[in-house]
C-alpha positions in Angstrom: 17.0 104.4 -34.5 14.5 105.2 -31.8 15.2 104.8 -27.9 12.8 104.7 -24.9 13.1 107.9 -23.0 13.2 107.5 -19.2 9.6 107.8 -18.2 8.8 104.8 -20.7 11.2 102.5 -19.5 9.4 103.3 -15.7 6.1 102.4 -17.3 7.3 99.2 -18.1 9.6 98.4 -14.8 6.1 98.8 -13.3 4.0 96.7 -15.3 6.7 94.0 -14.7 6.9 94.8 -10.7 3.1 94.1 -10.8 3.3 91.3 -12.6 5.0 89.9 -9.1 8.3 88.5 -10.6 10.2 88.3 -7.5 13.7 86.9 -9.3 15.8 90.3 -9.7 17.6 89.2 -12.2 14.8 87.7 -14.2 12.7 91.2 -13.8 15.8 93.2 -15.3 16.0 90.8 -18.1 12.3 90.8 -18.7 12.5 94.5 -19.0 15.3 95.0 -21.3 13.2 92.4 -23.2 10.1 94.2 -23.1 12.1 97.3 -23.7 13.6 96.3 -26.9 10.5 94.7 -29.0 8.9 98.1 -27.9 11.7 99.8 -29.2 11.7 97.3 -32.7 8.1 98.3 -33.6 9.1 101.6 -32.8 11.6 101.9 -35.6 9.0 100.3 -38.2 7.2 103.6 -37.7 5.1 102.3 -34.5 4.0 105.1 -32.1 5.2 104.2 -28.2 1.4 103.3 -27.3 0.6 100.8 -29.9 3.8 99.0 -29.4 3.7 98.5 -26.0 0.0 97.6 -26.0 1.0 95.2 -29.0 4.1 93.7 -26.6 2.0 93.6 -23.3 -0.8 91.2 -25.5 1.9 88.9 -26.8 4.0 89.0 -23.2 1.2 89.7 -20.3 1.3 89.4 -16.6 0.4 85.7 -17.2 3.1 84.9 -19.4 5.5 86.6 -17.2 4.3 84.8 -14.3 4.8 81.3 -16.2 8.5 82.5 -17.8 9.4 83.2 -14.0 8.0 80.1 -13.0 10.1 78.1 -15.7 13.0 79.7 -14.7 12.2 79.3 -11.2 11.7 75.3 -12.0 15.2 75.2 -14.2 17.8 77.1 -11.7 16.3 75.7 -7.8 17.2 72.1 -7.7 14.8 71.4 -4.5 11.8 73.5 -5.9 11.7 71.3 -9.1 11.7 68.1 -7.1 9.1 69.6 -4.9 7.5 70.4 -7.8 7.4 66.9 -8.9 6.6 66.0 -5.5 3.3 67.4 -5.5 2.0 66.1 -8.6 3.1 63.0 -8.4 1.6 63.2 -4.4 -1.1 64.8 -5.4 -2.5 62.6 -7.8 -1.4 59.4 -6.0 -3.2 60.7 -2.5 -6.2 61.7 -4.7 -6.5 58.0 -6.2 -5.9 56.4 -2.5 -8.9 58.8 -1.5 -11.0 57.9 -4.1 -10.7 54.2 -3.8 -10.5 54.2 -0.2 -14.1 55.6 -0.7 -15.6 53.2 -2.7 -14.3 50.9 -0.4 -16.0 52.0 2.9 -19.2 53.0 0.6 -19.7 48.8 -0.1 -17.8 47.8 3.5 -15.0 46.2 1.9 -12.0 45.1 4.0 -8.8 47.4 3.4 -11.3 50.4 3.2 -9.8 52.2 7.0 -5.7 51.3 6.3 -6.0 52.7 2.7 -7.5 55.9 4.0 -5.5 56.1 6.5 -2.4 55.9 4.1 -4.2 58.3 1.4 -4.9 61.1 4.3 -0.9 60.5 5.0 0.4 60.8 1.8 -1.6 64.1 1.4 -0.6 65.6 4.7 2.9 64.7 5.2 3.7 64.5 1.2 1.4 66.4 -1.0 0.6 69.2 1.5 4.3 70.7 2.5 5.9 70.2 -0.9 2.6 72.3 -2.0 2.9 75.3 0.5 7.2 75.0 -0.1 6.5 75.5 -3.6 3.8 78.3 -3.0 6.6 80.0 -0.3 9.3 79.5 -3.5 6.8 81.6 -5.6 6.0 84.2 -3.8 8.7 85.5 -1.7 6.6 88.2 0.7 8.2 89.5 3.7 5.3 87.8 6.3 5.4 85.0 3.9 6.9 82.7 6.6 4.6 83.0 9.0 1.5 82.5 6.4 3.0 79.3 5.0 3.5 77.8 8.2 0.5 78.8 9.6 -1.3 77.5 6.6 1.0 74.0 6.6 0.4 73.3 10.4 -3.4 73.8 10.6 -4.1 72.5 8.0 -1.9 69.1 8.2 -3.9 69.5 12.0 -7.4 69.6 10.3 -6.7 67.2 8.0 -5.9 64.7 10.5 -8.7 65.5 12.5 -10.7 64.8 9.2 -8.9 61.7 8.9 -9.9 61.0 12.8 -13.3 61.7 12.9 -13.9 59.8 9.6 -12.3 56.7 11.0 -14.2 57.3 14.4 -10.8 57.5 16.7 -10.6 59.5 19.8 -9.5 63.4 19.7 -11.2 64.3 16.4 -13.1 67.3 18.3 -9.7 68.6 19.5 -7.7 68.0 16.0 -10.4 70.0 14.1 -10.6 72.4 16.9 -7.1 73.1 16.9 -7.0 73.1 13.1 -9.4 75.5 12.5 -8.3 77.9 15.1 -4.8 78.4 13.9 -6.5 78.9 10.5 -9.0 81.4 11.6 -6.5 83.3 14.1 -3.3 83.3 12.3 -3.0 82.6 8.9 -6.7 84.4 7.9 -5.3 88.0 9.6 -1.7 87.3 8.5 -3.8 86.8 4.4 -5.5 89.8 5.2 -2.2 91.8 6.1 -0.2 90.5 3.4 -3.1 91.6 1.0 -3.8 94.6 2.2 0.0 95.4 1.7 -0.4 94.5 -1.9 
């Protein structure tokens, strides 16, 4: 019966670690996984480069990502009902939007209070059960400070959106305000984050 020697077991650790699953315990699972369908093919007479290459196609970063995801869904009570926040939100917002449209389009009464509640559903609802789930899945050190950033200007420029669309006064300074807390801290704060990866 064949074994992985040490430096094949550190090739797969690594492809793992950049497949980004964050969950310790899932990543050691996943590799004793990985390690033992290598290790299978192996013993049918398999060489240690085709079976791994034969078990990354079957199991690749994108499968890894969803099994982490599923796992992330089944074990964190509040990330699976933000989870079912957002689509249930999302899609709800997006048909308030839609039809709040075709309202103002043929100047049909209703068409201002249903935007109004669509824009709120989607920045108060949708929008942080979004970047909650997001900060659930990725887990970076400065991840904080992205998420927030990214959760308070753009609930800001959403509004001011919302504002302008609706013609009420401080549109100017909502979109203003928006848009520089997205271009001065959560654009650099990207950048450093991706530059670290």
């Amino acid at each position: 019966m064949q074994s992985l020697n040490k430096k094949q077991v550190e090739l797969i650790i690594t492809d793992v670690d950049d497949a980004r699953i964050t969950l310790s315990h899932l990543s050691d699972e996943l590799v004793d996984h990985i390690c033992c369908e290598v290790e299978n093919l192996m013993n049918q007479g398999k060489n240690f480069e085709y079976a791994y290459d034969f078990v990354k196609q079957q199991t690749g970063t994108a499968t890894l990502q969803k099994i982490q995801e599923n796992t992330q869904f089944l074990i964190d009570k509040n990330y699976r009902r933000m989870k079912m926040t957002m689509k249930i939100t999302g899609n709800i917002s997006l048909a308030m939007l839609g039809l709040a449209t075709v309202l103002k389009i043929f100047h049909w009464p209703g068409s201002s209070e249903m935007l109004m509640l669509g824009f709120v559903v989607l920045c108060l609802i949708f929008f942080p059960s979004a970047i909650y789930t997001n900060y659930k899945e990725v887990k970076v050190k400065s991840s904080k400070l992205l998420h927030l950033s990214i959760l308070v200007g753009g609930i800001i420029f959403m509004f001011g959106v919302l504002f302008k669309v609706l013609h009420l006064k401080g549109a100017s300074y909502l979109l203003l305000v928006g848009w520089i807390v997205l271009l001065f801290i959560f654009l650099p704060t990207l950048l450093v984050v991706k530059l670290k990866e």
